[in-house]
C-alpha positions in Angstrom: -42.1 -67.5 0.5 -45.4 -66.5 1.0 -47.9 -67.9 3.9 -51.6 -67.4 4.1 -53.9 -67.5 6.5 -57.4 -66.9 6.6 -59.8 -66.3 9.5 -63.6 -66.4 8.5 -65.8 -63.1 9.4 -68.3 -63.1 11.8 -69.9 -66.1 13.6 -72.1 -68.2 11.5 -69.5 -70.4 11.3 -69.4 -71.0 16.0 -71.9 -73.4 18.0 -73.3 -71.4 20.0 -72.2 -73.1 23.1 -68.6 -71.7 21.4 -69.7 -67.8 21.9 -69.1 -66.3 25.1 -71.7 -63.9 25.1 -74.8 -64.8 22.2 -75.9 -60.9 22.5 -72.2 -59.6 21.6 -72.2 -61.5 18.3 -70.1 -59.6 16.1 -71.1 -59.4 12.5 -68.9 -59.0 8.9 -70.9 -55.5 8.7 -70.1 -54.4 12.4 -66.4 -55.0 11.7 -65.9 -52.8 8.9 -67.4 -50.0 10.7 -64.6 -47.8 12.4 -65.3 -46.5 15.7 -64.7 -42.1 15.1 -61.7 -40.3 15.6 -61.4 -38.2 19.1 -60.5 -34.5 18.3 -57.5 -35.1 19.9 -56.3 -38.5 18.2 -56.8 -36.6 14.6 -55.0 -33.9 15.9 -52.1 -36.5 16.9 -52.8 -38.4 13.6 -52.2 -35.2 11.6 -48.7 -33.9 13.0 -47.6 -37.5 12.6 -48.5 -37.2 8.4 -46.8 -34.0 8.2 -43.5 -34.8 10.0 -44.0 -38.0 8.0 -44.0 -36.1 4.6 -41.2 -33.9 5.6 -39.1 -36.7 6.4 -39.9 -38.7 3.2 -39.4 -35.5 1.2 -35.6 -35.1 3.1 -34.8 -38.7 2.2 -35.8 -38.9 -1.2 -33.3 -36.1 -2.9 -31.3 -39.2 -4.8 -33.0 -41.5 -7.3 -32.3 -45.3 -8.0 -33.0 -47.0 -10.9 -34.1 -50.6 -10.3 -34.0 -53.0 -13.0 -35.4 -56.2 -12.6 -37.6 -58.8 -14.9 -39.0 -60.5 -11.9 -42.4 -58.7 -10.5 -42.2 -60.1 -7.1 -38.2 -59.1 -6.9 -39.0 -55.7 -8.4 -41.9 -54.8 -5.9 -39.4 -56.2 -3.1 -37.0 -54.0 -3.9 -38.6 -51.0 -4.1 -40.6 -51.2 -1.0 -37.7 -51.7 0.9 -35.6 -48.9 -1.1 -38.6 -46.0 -1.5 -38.2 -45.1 1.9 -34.8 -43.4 1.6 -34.5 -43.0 -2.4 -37.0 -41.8 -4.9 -37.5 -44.9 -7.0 -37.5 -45.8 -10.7 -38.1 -49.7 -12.3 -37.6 -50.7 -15.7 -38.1 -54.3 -16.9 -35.5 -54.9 -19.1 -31.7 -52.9 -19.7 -33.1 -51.9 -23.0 -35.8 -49.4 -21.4 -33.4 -48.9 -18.3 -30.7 -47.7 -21.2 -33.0 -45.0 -22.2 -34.7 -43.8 -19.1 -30.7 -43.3 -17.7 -29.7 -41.4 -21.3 -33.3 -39.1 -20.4 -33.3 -38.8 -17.0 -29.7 -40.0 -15.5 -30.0 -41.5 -11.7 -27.8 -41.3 -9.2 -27.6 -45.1 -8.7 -28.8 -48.5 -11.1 -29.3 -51.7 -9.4 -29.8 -54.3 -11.9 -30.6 -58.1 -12.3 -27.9 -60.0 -15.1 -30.4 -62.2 -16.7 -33.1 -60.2 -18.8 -35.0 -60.5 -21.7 -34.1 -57.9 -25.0 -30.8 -56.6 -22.9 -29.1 -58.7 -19.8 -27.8 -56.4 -17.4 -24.2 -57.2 -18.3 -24.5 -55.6 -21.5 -26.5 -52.5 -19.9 -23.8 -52.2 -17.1 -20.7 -52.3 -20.2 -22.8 -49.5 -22.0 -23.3 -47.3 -19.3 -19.6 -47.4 -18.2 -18.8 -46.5 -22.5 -20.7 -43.4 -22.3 -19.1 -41.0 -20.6 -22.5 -38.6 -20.7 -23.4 -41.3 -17.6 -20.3 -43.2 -16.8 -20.3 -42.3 -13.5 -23.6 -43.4 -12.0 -22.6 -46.3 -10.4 -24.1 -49.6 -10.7 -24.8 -52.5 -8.7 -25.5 -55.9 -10.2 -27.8 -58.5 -8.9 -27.2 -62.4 -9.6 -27.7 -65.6 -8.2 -24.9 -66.6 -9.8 -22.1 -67.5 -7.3 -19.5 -68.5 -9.0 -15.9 -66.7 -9.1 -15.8 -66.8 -12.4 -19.3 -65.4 -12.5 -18.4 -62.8 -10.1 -15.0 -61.8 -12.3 -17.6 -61.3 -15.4 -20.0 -58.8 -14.0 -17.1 -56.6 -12.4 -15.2 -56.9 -16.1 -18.2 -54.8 -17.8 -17.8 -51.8 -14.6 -19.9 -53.0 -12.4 -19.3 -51.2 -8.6 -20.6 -53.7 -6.8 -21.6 -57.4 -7.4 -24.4 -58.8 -5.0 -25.2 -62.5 -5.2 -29.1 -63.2 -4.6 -30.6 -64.1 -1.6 -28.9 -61.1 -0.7 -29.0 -59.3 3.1 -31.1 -56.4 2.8 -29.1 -54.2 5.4 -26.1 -54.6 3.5 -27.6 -53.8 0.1 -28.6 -50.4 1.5 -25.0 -49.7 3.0 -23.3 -50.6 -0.1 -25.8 -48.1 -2.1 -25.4 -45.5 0.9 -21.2 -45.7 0.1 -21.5 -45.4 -3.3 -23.4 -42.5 -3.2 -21.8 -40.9 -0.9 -18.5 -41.4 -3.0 -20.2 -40.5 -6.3 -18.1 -37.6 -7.0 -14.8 -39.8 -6.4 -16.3 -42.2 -9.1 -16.7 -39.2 -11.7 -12.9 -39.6 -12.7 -13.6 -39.2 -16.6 -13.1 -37.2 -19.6 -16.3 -35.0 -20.9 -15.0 -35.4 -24.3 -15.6 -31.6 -24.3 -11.9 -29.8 -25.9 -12.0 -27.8 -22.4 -9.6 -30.6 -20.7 -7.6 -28.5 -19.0 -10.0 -28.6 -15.3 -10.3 -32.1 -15.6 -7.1 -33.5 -16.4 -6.2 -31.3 -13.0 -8.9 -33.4 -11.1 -7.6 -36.6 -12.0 -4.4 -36.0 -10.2 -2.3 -37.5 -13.0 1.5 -38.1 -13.0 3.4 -35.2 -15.1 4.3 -37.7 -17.9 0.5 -38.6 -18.0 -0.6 -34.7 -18.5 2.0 -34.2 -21.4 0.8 -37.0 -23.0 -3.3 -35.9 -22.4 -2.3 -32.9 -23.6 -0.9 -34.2 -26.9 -3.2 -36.8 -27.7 -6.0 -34.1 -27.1 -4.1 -31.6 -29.6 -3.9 -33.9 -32.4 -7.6 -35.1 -32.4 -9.1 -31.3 -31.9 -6.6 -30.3 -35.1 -7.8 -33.7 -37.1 -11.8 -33.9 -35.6 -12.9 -33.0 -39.1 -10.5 -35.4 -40.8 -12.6 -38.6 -41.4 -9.6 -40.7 -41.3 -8.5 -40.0 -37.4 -8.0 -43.6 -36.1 -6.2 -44.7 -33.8 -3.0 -45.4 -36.0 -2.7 -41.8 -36.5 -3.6 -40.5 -33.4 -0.4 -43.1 -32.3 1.9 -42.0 -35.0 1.4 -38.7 -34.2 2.2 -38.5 -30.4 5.2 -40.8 -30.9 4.0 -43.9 -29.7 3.0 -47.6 -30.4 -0.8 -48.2 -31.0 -1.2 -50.7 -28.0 0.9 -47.7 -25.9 -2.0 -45.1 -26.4 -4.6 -47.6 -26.3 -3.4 -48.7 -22.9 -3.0 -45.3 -21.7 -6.0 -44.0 -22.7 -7.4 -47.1 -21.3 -5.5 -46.4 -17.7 -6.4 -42.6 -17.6 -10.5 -42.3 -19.4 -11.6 -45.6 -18.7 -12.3 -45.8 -22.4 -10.6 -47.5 -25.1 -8.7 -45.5 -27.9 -11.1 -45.3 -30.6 -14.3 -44.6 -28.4 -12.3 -41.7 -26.8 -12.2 -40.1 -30.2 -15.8 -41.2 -30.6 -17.0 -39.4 -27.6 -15.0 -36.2 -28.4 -16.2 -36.0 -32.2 -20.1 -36.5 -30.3 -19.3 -34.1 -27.7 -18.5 -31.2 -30.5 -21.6 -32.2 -32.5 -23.5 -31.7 -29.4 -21.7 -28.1 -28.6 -22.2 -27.1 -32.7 -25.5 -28.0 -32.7 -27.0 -26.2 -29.0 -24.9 -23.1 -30.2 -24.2 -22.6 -33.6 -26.5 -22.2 -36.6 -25.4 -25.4 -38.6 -27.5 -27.9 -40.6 -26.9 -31.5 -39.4 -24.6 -32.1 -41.9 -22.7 -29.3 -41.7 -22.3 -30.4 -37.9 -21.5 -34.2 -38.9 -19.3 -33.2 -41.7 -17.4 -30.8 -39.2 -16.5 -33.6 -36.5 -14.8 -36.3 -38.9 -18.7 -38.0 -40.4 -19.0 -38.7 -43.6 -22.3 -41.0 -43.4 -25.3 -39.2 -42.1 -27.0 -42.1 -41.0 -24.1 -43.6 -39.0 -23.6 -39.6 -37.4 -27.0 -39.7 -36.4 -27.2 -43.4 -34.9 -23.9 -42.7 -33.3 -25.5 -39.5 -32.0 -28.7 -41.1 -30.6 -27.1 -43.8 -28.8 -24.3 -41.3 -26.7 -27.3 -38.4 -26.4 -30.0 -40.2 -26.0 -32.0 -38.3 -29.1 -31.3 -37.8 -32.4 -29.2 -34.9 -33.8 -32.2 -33.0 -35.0 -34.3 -33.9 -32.0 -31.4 -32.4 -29.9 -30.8 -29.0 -32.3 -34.7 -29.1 -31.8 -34.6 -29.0 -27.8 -31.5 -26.6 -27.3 -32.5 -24.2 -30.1 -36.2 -24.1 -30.4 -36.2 -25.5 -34.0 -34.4 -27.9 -36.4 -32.4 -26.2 -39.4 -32.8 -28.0 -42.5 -30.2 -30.8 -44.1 
């Protein structure tokens, strides 16, 4: 809601029997001019700015990503957020999906419906990529429904805010998740140094054997184009649905894009620290089409293959 209210300047608009004192009349021009400073109140004035800046500059360590069609909402938003948080907007998930893969935040808040990409389907590809899987994300509806509710937390989402929504308790619920950020990081890099991580993740003994062996066949197969799921299955000893619903349980990630991540991973490392073309590098983690390396590449990275050999070597070998 907005409300308006306009006063007129000056008194040409007053009977004169309306002024109080005729020779007093103050006019447009006489109110715009500010009375000077005292030494003493710019003195006061400056201290104020500085502990004013140091403050801001304490508070604004962690960056939020807002993403919201709606000017009014967006503008909202971050007026009430900028004071704690350095802020970020985006318009759309499309343009939030690839300021996060640039420049990853430390928290998205995100309207559902969006033009080019809702934020349903930028909340489900954030939680897929394990490069930023663990920013956490609130979503913003005025949806109310269960049903609706049920939907947005299906694609990751950590928290689900209906709109109106109470302003005190969005910033509590963004303060908690923050401050639990590193107990929301439980993920695989993809990386074939596991052994750290699967500590971290506190799993059962049975789990860690079975990491262990799902993560020795794919690194002896990740040039072998036909590594699926099937043989990843056969190989450790168990049904398809078994490893899909452990791999599920334990990385958050389904079967076949946990082999996906690992084969991008291993590009990534080949091409920062070896001296391999781009299709040396794709032919080396399992790729046979260039083209669907490189698209597979961009959309996990954030930048193409060569763009990446480019920024973590200094230059681009050749195809």
């Amino acid at each position: 809601s907005r409300f308006v209210i306009r006063i007129p300047l000056g008194s040409a608009h007053l009977r004169t029997d309306e002024l109080e004192d005729v020779e007093a009349i103050i006019t447009p021009h006489a109110m715009l001019v500010k009375p000077e400073k005292t030494d003493l109140e710019g003195a006061f004035e400056e201290e104020e700015d500085e502990e004013s800046k140091k403050a801001a500059k304490a508070k604004n360590r962690m960056r939020i990503l807002i993403v919201e069609d709606e000017e009014e909402i967006l503008s909202y938003l971050k007026e009430e957020l900028e004071g704690d948080y350095r802020i970020m907007t985006r318009k759309n998930g499309r343009e939030a999906y690839d300021a996060i893969l640039a420049d990853t935040p430390d928290l998205v808040i995100s309207d559902i419906m969006m033009p080019e990409m809702d934020g349903l389907s930028l909340c489900r590809k954030i939680k897929q990529n394990t490069n930023v899987n663990h920013v956490p994300v609130i979503l913003l509806t005025a949806k109310s429904k269960p049903e609706d509710t049920m939907e947005g937390m299906a694609t990751g989402a950590d928290a689900y805010m209906v709109k109106p929504f109470n302003t005190e308790l969005l910033k509590s619920t963004i303060a908690n998740l923050i401050a639990n950020r590193k107990l929301l990081k439980s993920k695989f890099s993809g990386a074939q140094q596991q052994e750290d991580k699967v500590q971290k993740l506190s799993m059962k003994s049975a789990d860690e054997i079975l990491m262990s062996k799902i993560m020795k066949v794919i690194n002896e197969n990740l040039s072998n184009p036909d590594l699926n799921v099937e043989m990843l299955a056969a190989n450790v000893g168990l049904s398809r649905v078994h490893v899909h619903r452990k791999l599920k349980e334990l990385t958050n990630l389904s079967a076949r894009d946990f082999i996906k991540n690992i084969r991008l991973q291993q590009a990534a490392a080949l091409l920062k620290e070896k001296k391999l073309t781009v299709s040396e590098v794709a032919y080396a983690t399992g790729y046979t089409n260039l083209s669907h390396f490189s698209s597979s590449f961009k959309e996990v990275h954030g930048m193409s293959p060569k763009e990446y050999m480019l920024a973590h070597q200094g230059g681009v070998n050749e195809e």
